[in-house]
C-alpha positions in Angstrom: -40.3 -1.1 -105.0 -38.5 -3.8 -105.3 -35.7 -4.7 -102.2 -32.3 -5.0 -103.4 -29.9 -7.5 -104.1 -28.1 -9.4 -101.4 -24.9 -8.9 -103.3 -25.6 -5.2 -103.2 -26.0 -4.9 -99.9 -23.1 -7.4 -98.8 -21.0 -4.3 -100.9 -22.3 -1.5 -99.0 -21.5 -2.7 -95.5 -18.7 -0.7 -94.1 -17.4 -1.6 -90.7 -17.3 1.6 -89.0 -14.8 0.2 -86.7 -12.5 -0.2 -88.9 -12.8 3.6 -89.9 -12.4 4.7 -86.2 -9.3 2.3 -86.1 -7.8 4.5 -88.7 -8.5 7.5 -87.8 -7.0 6.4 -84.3 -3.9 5.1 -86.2 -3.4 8.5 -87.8 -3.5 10.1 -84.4 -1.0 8.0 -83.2 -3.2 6.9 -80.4 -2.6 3.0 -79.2 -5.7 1.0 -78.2 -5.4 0.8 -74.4 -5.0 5.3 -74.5 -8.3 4.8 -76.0 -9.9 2.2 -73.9 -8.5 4.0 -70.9 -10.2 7.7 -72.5 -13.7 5.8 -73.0 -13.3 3.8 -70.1 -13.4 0.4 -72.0 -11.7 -2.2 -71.9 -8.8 -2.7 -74.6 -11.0 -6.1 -75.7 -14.2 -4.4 -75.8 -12.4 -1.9 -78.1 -10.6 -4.2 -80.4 -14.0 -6.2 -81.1 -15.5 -3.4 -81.6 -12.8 -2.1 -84.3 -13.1 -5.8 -85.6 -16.9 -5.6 -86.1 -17.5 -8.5 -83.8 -20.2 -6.8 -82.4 -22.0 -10.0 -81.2 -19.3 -9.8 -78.6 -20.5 -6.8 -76.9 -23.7 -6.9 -74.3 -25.5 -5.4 -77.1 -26.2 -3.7 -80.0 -27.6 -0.8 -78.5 -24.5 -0.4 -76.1 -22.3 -1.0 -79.2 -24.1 2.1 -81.1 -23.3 3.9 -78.0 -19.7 2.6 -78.1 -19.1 3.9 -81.9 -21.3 7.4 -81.0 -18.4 8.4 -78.2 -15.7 6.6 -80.2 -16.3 8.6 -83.3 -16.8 12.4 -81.0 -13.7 11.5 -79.5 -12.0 11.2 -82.7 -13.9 14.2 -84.2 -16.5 12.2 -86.8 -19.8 12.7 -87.8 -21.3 10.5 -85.5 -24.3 9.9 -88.1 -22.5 8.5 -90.5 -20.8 6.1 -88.0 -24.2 5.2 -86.7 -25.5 4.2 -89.9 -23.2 2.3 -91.3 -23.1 0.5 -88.4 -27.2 -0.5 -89.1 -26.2 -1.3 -92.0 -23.4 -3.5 -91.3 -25.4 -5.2 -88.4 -28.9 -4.7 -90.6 -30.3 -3.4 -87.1 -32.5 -0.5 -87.1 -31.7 2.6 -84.4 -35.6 3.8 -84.4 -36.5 3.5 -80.4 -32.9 3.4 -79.1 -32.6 5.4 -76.5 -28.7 5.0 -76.6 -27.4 8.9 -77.4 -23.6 10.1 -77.4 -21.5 9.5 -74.0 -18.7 11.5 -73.5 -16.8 8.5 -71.2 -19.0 4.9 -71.5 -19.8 3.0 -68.2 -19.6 -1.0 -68.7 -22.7 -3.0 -68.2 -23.1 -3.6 -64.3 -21.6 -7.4 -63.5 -22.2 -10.2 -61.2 -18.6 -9.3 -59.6 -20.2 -5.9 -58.5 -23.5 -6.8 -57.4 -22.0 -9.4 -55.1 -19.9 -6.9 -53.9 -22.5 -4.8 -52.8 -24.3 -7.7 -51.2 -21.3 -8.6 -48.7 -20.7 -4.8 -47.9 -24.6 -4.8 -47.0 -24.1 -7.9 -44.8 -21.3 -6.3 -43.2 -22.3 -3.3 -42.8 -26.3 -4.9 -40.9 -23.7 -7.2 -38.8 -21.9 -3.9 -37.1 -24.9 -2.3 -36.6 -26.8 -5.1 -34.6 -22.8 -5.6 -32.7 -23.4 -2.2 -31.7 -26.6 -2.6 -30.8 -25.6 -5.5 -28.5 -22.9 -4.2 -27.2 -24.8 -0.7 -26.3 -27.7 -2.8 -24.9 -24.8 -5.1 -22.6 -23.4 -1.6 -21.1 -26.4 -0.5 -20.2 -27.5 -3.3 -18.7 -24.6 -3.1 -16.5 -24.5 0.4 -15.8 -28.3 -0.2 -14.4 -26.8 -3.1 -12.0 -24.0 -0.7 -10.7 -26.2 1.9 -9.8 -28.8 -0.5 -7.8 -25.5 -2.1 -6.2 -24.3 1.6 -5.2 -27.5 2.7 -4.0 -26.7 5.1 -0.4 -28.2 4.0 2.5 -28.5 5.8 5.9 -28.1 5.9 9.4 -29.3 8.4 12.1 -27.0 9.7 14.5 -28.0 11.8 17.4 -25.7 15.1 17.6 -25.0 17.5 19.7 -27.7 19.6 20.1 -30.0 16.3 21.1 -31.4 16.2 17.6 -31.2 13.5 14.8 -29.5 13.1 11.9 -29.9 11.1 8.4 -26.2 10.3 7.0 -25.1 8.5 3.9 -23.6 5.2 4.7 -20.7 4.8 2.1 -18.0 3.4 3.7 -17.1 0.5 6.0 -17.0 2.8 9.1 -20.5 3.8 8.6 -21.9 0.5 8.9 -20.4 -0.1 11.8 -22.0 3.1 13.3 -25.2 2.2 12.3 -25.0 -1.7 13.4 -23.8 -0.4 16.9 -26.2 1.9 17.4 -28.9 -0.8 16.1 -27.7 -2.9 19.2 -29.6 -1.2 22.4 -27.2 -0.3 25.1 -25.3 -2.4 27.7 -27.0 -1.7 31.0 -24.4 -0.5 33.3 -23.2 -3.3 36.0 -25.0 -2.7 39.1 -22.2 -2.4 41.8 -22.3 -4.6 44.9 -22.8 -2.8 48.1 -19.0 -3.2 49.5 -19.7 -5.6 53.1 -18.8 -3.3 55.9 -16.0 -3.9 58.1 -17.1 -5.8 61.2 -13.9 -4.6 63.8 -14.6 -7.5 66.5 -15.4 -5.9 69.7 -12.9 -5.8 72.2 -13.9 -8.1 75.7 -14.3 -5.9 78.3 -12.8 -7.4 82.0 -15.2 -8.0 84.1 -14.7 -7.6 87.6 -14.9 -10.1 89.7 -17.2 -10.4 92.5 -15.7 -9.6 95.8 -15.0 -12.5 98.1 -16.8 -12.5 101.8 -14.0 -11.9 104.8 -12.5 -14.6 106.0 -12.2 -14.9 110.3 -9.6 -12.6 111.7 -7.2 -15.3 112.1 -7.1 -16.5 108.4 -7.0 -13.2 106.2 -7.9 -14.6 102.2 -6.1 -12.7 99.3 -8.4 -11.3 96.4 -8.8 -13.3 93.3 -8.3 -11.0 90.3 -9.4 -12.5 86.5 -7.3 -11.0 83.9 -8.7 -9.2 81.0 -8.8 -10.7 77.6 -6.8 -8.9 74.8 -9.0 -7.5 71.7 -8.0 -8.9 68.2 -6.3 -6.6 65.7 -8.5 -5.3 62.7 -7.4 -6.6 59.4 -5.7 -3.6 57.5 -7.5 -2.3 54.5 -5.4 -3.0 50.8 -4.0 0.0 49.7 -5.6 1.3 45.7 -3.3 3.0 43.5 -4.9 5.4 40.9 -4.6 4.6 37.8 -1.9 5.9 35.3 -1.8 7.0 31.9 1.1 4.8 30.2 4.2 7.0 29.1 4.7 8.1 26.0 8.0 6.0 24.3 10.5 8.6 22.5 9.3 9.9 19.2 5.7 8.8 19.9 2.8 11.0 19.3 -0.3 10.6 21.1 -4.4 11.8 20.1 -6.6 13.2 22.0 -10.2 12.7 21.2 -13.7 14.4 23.0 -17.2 13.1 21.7 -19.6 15.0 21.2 -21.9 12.6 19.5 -21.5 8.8 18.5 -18.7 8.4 16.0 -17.1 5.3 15.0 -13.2 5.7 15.8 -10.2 4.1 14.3 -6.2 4.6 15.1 -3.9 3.1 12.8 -0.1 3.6 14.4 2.8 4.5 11.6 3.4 0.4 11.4 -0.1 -0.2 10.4 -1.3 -1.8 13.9 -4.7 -1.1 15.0 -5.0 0.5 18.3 -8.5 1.1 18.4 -11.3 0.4 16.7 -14.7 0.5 17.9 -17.8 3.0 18.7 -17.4 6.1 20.5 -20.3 7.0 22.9 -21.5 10.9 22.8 -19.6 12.1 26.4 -16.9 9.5 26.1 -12.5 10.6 25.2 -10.2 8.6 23.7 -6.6 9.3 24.6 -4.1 7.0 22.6 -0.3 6.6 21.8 1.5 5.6 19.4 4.4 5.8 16.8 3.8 8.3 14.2 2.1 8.8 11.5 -1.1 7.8 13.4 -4.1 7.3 10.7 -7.4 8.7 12.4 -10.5 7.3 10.7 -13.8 9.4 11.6 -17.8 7.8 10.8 -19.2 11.2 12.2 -16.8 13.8 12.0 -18.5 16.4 13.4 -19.2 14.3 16.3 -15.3 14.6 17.3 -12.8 17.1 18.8 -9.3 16.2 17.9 -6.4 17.3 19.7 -2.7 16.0 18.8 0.0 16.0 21.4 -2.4 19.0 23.4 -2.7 20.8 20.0 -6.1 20.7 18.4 -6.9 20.0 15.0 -9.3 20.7 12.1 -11.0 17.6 10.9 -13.1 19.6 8.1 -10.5 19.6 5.3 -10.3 15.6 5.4 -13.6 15.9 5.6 -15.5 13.7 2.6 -19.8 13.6 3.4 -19.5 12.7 6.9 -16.2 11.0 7.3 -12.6 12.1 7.5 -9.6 10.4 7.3 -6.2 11.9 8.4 -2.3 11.6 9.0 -1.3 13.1 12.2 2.5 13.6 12.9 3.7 13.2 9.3 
């Protein structure tokens, strides 16, 4: 079979987009309402009404362009197809290209790069995060060790001992005092006693042998020598409690096992601050509000102005701290 002219086949080649431009013409329909419908772009479209099909990515994606160009329209899609092999003298055996309702544009460089940076974004939060997590918990181990509780035994009432948490300021000192072995008590002097001088007792003195009858003698008497006075004895007063000022309140405090002590007058003044022995009292004055601090509160019996008071509400573990006279 012979092959046909060149001149005959130059005549047969239709461009099909120039029959989808007029059947899009005599639906009124501009080129970007079509572009926008296929998801094209309006010059993607006009080559492809044009026939500059070189222009496109392809002539398999341009088949595809005319197959959903020409159902959109309502053609035979076919027809379309062929004429475009023939125009194009391509051959549409092994395309895999079939008709798309809307046509998605070749993937570009734009979009892949695009993806790449949101990739590197997205690994740099992640591994910020993961520093970040690894930096808190880091620190959350180091404030626990530097909050670990230690202890300190106190001996209470009953004789026995106790382990308490040492959390606060007034519980070190408790256990560094009681660390510290006791003071032994000053040995008192034996008091010199009092040496009265003895008085001189007269003696008498011997009787003198008589004298002749004619010359009578006179006794001799030697006086008596006076005894010195004792010194008198200083006089020691008792000693006194210090009055209350007006408007002053004053605590009363009984140990019953050591407790670290501090009273804070409504000025902020210490008045005492220091160990309490078990057995020992504390009776202080002061203007009000005093502020009673407590290491051991169960080791104290608190009175204010002769009325006592409960510790156990302002009780936290084993200290207390209170406002009395507010």
């Amino acid at each position: 079979m012979k092959a046909a002219h060149p001149e005959v086949v130059a005549a047969n080649r239709v461009n099909p987009g120039d029959t989808l431009r007029q059947a899009r013409e005599s639906n009124g329909w501009s080129l970007a309402e079509v572009a926008l419908k296929l998801n094209l772009t309006t010059t993607s479209l006009g080559n492809l009404e044009a026939g500059a099909f070189d222009k496109l990515p392809g002539h398999t994606f341009a088949r595809g362009y005319i197959r959903a160009y020409a159902k959109l329209l309502g053609i035979d899609q076919a027809i379309l197809v062929q004429e475009f092999d023939q125009f194009t003298g391509t051959d549409s055996q092994g395309s895999n290209v079939h008709g798309l309702g809307r046509i998605e544009e070749p993937v570009r460089v734009s979009h892949t790069i695009l993806r790449i940076v949101s990739l590197l974004l997205l690994i740099a939060v992640i591994g910020g995060g993961f520093v970040w997590w690894q930096d808190q918990t880091s620190q959350r181990a180091k404030d626990l060790t530097s909050n670990a509780m230690e202890h300190v035994e106190v001996e209470s009432a009953d004789g026995t001992t106790q382990i308490h948490p040492l959390d606060e300021p007034e519980d070190q000192a408790v256990a560094e005092s009681q660390a510290a072995p006791e003071a032994p008590a000053a040995t008192e002097q034996p008091a010199a006693p009092e040496t009265a001088p003895a008085a001189t007792a007269a003696a008498p003195a011997p009787a003198t042998p008589a004298a002749p009858a004619h010359t009578p003698a006179a006794p001799v008497q030697t006086p008596a020598t006076p005894a010195p006075a004792a010194p008198a004895a200083p006089a020691i007063s008792p000693p006194t409690t210090p009055a209350l000022i007006a408007g002053d309140g004053r605590v009363q405090i009984t140990f019953i096992a050591d407790c670290w002590t501090q009273v804070t007058d409504g000025n902020g003044k210490v008045l005492f601050s220091g160990l309490k022995r078990k057995g020992d009292t504390l009776d202080q004055g002061g203007k009000p509000p005093l502020t009673l601090r407590l290491g051991f509160a169960r080791g104290a019996q608190v009175a204010y102005n002769g009325q006592p008071v409960d510790v156990a509400p302002f009780t936290s573990g084993e200290t207390a701290r209170l406002k009395l006279g507010q």
